[in-house]
N, C-alpha and C positions, 0 to 999 in steps of 0.2 A: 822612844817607841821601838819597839819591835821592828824589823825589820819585814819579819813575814807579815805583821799585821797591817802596814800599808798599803792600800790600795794603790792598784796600777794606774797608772797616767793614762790620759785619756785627751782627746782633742773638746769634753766637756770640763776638764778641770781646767784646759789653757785657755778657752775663753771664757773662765770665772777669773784668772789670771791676766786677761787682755782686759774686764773691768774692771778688777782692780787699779792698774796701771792707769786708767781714764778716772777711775775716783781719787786718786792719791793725784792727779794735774789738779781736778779740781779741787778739792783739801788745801791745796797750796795758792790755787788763785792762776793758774796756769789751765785754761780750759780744753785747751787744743792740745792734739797729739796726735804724732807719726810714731810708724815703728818699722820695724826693718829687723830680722833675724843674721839674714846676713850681705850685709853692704855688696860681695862682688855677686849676685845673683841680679839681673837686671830684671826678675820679674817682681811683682809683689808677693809679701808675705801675705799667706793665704789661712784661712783656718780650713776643717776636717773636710769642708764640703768641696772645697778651691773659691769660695769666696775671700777677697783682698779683706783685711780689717781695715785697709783706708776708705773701704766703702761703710763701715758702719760707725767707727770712730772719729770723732768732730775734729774739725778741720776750720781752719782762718775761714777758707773762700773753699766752699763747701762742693762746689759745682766746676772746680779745676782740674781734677782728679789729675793730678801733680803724680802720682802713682805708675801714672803709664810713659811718663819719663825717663826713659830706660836712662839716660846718663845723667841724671839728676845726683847719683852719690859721687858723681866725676866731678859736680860744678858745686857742691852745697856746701861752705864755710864749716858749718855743724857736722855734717856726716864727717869731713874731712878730719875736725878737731876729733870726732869718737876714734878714727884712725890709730893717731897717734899720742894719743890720751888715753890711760883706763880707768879713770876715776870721773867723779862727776864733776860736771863744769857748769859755771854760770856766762849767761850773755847778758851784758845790762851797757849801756852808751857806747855801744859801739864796739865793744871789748869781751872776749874769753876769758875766764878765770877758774880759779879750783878754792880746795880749802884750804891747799897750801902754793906758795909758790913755786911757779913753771916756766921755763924756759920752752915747753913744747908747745905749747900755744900761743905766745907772742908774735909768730911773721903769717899768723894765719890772717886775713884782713877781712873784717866785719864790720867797717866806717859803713857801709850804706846799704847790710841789710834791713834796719828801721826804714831808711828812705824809699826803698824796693818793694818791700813786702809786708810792712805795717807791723813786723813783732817790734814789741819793746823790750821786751826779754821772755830769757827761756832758758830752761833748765834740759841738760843732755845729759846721757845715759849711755856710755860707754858698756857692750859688753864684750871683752873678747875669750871666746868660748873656745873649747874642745876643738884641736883641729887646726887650729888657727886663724878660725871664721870667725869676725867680727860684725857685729849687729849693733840698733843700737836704739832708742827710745829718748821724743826729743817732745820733750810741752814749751808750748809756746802760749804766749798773750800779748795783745794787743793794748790791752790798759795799762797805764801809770802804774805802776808796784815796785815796791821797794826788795829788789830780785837779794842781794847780800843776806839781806833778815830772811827773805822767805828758802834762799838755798840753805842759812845756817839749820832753821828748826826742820826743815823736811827733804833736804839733798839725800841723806842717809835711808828713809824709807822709800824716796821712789828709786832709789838707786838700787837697792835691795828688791823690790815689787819686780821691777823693770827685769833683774838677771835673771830671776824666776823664771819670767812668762818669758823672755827670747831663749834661753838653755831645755826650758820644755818642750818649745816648738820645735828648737832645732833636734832636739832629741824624735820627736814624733815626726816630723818629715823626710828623717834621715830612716826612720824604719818606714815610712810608705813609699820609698823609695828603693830599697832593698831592706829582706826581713836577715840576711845573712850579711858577715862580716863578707867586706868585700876583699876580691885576690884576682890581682893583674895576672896575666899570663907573663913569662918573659919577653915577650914581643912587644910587648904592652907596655911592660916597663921599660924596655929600651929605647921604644920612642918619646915616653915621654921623659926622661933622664935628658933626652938630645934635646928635646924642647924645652926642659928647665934649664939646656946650657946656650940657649938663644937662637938654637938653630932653626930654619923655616923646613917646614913640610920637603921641598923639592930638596933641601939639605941633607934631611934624615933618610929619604929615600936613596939617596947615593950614597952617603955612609952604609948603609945595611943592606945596599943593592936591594931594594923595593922599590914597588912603583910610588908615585906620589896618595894613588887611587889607596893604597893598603896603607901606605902611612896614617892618611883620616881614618880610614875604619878602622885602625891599632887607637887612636888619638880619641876617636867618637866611644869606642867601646869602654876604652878607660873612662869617659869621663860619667858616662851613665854608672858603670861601676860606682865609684867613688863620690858622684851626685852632683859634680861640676860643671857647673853652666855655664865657663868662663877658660880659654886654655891656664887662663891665669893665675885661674879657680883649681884648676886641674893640678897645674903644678903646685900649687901650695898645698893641697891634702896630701897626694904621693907623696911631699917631703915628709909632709907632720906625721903621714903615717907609715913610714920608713923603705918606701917602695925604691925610692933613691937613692937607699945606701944601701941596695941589695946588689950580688953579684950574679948577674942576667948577660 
């Protein structure tokens, strides 16, 4: 197709995108599903209006709203594996696996998510996107199934479905966020350079003779810039997007 003849993206195409992803669980026998665009954002992922899709997308335990867990991608087995994994992964007895063998998921420990939380398996959705933000879409079920067969015939299309709808989102919330490419000041970037090199707030203000007050407003401005919720968040886009090998 034509380039010019595609129509522009829109927050009504990613939630035909966010049902896809919930009919391709269900296709599979996996009825439940999370998502998450991107894992260090402690809020939820929201569609066009800032409603959460965990409020409309089905859920184990429908009335936990697990969602408002701000450190749930700190403590969840799954989010962890989409981490350090970019491929798709099965959970079945207890155990992580892929379609080939991994060494990056074996010291992840998942003996008593069944016990815990009643999934008997589930299929995860590694995405890591533009930026170095990782997101990720995870079906779960409660029933007996035979997860190996059901990851071999359909891991490929929700794996595929899944990078769609979180690379669109994250495309669309990064321009409702800013409509222009974002640009540190050099102030900007020098604090945050000192803070990708470990340094605290009271640190950086004595390196560059600031107060600590103008170090956060250098640290806070950056991070609305660049769209990070997290200083952690902050550092990692300034690097991927080369603010830290700039000379400031």
């Amino acid at each position: 197709m034509n380039q010019g003849s595609m129509p522009e993206l829109s927050w009504e195409a990613v939630d035909r995108l966010a049902a896809a992803v919930a009919a391709a669980g269900r296709r599979a026998g996996l009825p439940y599903v999370a998502v998450q665009s991107d894992l260090g954002d402690p809020k939820p992922m929201t569609d066009g209006n800032g409603h959460a899709y965990a409020e409309s997308l089905p859920w184990v335990d429908a009335g936990a709203a697990y969602w408002r867990d701000r450190a749930l991608a700190l403590r969840s087995s799954f989010l962890l594996a989409a981490r350090v994994f970019a491929e798709p992964i099965w959970f079945a007895d207890g155990r992580l696996g892929s379609w080939r063998p991994t060494h990056s998921l074996d010291a992840i420990d998942c003996s008593r998510v069944t016990e815990e939380f009643g999934y008997t398996g589930a299929i995860i959705a590694p995405a890591h996107l533009a930026g170095g933000q990782v997101g990720a879409v995870v079906w779960v079920t409660t029933a007996p199934i035979d997860i190996p067969a059901i990851f071999a015939a359909h891991a490929a299309e929700m794996f595929t479905t899944a990078l769609q709808f979180l690379a669109a989102h994250s495309e669309l919330a990064t321009r409702r966020r800013r409509l222009t490419p974002a640009t540190l000041s050099p102030r900007e970037a020098q604090c945050v350079r000192w803070a990708a090199a470990g340094k605290t707030n009271a640190e950086i203000a004595a390196i560059l003779s600031l107060s600590v007050s103008t170090v956060r407003f250098h640290l806070r401005n950056a991070a609305e810039k660049l769209g990070a919720a997290t200083r952690a968040r902050l550092i990692q886009l300034a690097t991927a997007m080369g603010f830290l090998g700039r000379h400031v």
